[in-house]
C-alpha positions, 0 to 999 in steps of 0.5 A: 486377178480374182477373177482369172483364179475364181475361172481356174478353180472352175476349170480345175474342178470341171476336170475332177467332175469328168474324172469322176464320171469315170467310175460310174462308167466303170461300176453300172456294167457290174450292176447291169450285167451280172446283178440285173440280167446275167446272174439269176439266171445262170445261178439258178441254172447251176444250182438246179443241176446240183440239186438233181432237178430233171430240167436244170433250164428251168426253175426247180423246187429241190434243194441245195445245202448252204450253212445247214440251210436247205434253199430251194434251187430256184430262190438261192440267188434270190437269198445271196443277193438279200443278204449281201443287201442286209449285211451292206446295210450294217457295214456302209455306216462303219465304212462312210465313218471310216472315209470321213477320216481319212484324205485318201477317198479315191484310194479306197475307192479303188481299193474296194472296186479292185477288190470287187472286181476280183470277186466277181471275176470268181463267177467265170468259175461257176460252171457244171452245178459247183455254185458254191463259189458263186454264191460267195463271189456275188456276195462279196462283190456286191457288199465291196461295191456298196463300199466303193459307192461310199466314197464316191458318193462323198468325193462328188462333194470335195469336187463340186459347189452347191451350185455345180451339184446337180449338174455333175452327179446326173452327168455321173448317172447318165455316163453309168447308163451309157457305160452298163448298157453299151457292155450289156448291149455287147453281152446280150449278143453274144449270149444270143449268138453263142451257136454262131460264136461258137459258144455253148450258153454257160461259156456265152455267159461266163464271158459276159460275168468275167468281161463286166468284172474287167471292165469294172477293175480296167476303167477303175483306173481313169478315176483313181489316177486323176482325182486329188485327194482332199484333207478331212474337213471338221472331223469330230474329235475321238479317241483311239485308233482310226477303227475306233475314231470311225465307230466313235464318229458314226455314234456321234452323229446318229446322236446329232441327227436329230438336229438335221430333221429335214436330213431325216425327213428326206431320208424317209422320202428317198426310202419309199419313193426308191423302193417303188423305183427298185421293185418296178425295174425288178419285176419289169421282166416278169410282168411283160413275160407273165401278165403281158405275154411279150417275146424275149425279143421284146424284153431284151430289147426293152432292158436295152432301150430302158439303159439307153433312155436313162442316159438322156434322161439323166441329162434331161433332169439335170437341166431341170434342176437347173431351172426348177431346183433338184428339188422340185424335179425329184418331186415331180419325178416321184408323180411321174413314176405314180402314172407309170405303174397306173398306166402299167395297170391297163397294158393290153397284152401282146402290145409292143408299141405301148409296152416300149412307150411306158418303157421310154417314160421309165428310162427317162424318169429313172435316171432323173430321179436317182441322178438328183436324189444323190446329188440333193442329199449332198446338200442335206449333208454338213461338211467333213460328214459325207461318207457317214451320211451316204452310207446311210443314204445306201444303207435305207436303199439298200436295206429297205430294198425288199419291201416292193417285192414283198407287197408286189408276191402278197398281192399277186399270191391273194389276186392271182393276177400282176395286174393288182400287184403292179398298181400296189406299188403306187404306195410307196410312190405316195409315201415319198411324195407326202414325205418330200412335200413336208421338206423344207429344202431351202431350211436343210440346206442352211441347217447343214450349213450349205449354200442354197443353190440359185435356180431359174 
């Protein structure tokens, strides 16, 4: 009789895991098409023809106003996306506080996706040279999809064991990329055939910011109906009203952290090694356009086979966690992106066979490792504390987020090649090894009170 209750349990919770794929199905298409391809662009594009630029196709150095500041036309997205980025950094921990205290996850999950989604669906108004509206739309969007992630992240515990950890969260990531790539591949069309559709360029590409806005708040829906809610597990006792409980709680454990330092150590790994990771896909783009001189074709093509390659590869990293341990394959993932940016070194110009083969490896090691940092860092977390400790897991990504950049612009401005600057980026690849290296992971997940997974 055990045993028939031990199998349903398994069963009830294999359908709460597919359940929750859902919403990383739903999220990727915002982070793909609006924050990764479509809106630097467009934004650039709008705010060039307020600013009276000659050419609004091409990056201006004139100015617009926003707040009493004067941004150059062609840094303004650039700007938004970094303070949506620092103010998230800021917000996350008071809102992961907040989740922990209530049973209601999927629900404000929802919420701030739904709310999301409404913003960014503001984007489809941005057209002639009124960006105002943009600008506060992908910001909103983007600090209400950081929030969103929060309580995602912390129902991949109430739904999953130790054990069924690795598993379920590479399946959420390898579905992400599935979902964003398939709209992007349907966006990338259009935006390329627009003459044939009969489309002028800013209509092609209001459409695909309205249509992932959609998708986002249309397929939202799967999850919030199908996921349980859970009761809150040893929430620490504050007084006050649940604003005030959420503010004394997140207090209290940046006090106890210091009693969860392999928790900390981690955290400080996963800081250098996910920047190296950000700042690769970020200036990907550039350096095959500028240092390698490849075809927009070919770029297109590559963001599209990068998307699709992460699927598999998140699978490919969840079955290695499964023999070797989330651990060790993050590890040995973090090597891996070492090679890569090496090898992107010694790219002969104008080689497109080379240049889609270091794309593969990057897809496959890029969903991997972003797959099972999240779901190894559940482990890390003590039980009932799992939105406080994901918002400052998203907190360190995404406050942190702009120092690749910044050493990729310095070394470019002082070499005046990307060659050097793409190398640079080894840095951050080292740190989060020497990091992880010094992490016990069996002895944080003890200290956390979790059980430690058996691998083999």
């Amino acid at each position: 009789m055990t045993g028939g209750i031990a199998d349903l349990a398994g069963l009830v919770r294999a359908r709460q895991q597919r359940a929750w794929n859902w919403y990383d199905w739903a999220n990727s298409a915002y982070y793909t098409t609006v924050l990764s391809v479509m809106f630097a662009p467009y934004m650039i594009t709008v705010a060039g023809r307020a600013a009276g630029c000659r050419n609004a196709d091409e990056t201006c150095a004139r100015t617009v106003s926003l707040l009493g500041l004067h941004l150059a036309a062609g840094s303004l997205p650039f700007y938004l996306t970094s303070f949506a980025t620092i103010s998230s950094a800021f917000l996350l921990p008071v809102v992961g506080a907040f989740v922990d205290r209530s049973g209601r996850k999927r629900w404000q999950m929802g919420g701030f996706a739904w709310a999301g989604s409404l913003c960014a669906a503001l984007l489809f108004l941005v057209r002639g040279d009124h960006w105002q509206v943009g600008a506060a739309a992908v910001v909103a969007s983007s600090v209400l999809g950081g929030c969103s992630l929060v309580s995602y992240y912390a129902i991949l515990v109430d739904i999953s064991t130790e054990a069924e950890r690795d598993r379920a969260s590479s399946r959420g990531w390898a579905w992400g990329y599935l979902g964003g790539g398939l709209l992007l591949a349907v966006n990338l069309v259009m935006f390329l055939g627009h003459d044939t559709l009969g489309l002028s360029t800013d209509l092609a590409v209001r459409l695909s910011l309205l249509s992932a806005a959609l998708w986002w708040a249309g397929f939202t829906v799967i999850p919030v109906l199908r996921l349980r809610d859970h009761p809150p597990q040893h929430v620490v006792g504050e007084s006050g009203g649940l604003l005030a409980r959420s503010f004394g709680q997140l207090w209290s454990t940046l006090r106890e952290m210091r009693s969860y330092p392999m928790t900390l150590t981690f955290l400080l790994a996963f800081l250098f090694y996910n920047d190296g990771i950000q700042t690769v896909i970020a200036v990907a783009s550039t350096y095959g356009a500028k240092q390698l001189d490849m075809a927009q074709s070919v770029l297109i093509g590559t963001i599209l086979l990068i998307q699709f390659v992460a699927y598999a590869g998140a699978l490919l990293f969840g079955r290695l966690a499964d023999r070797f341990g989330s651990y060790r394959s993050i590890l040995g993932g973090t090597y891996v992106w070492m090679a890569v940016v090496v090898l992107a070194m010694f790219l002969p110009a104008r080689n497109v066979a080379l240049f889609l083969a270091l794309a593969v490896c990057i897809g496959i090691v890029l969903g991997g490792t972003q797959a099972l940092s999240r779901s190894f860092f559940s482990l890390l977390i003590p039980r009932g504390r799992e939105g406080e400790y994901f918002a400052l897991y998203n907190a360190c990504e995404r406050g942190t987020s702009w120092f690749g950049t910044f050493l990729f612009g310095v070394v470019f401005q002082v070499t005046g090649s990307y060659r050097p600057a793409i190398v640079a980026l080894i840095v951050f690849f080292v740190l989060g090894a020497l990091f992880l290296r010094r992490l016990d992971p069996d002895r944080g997940i003890a200290e956390a009170g979790n059980v430690v997974p058996v691998t083999g």
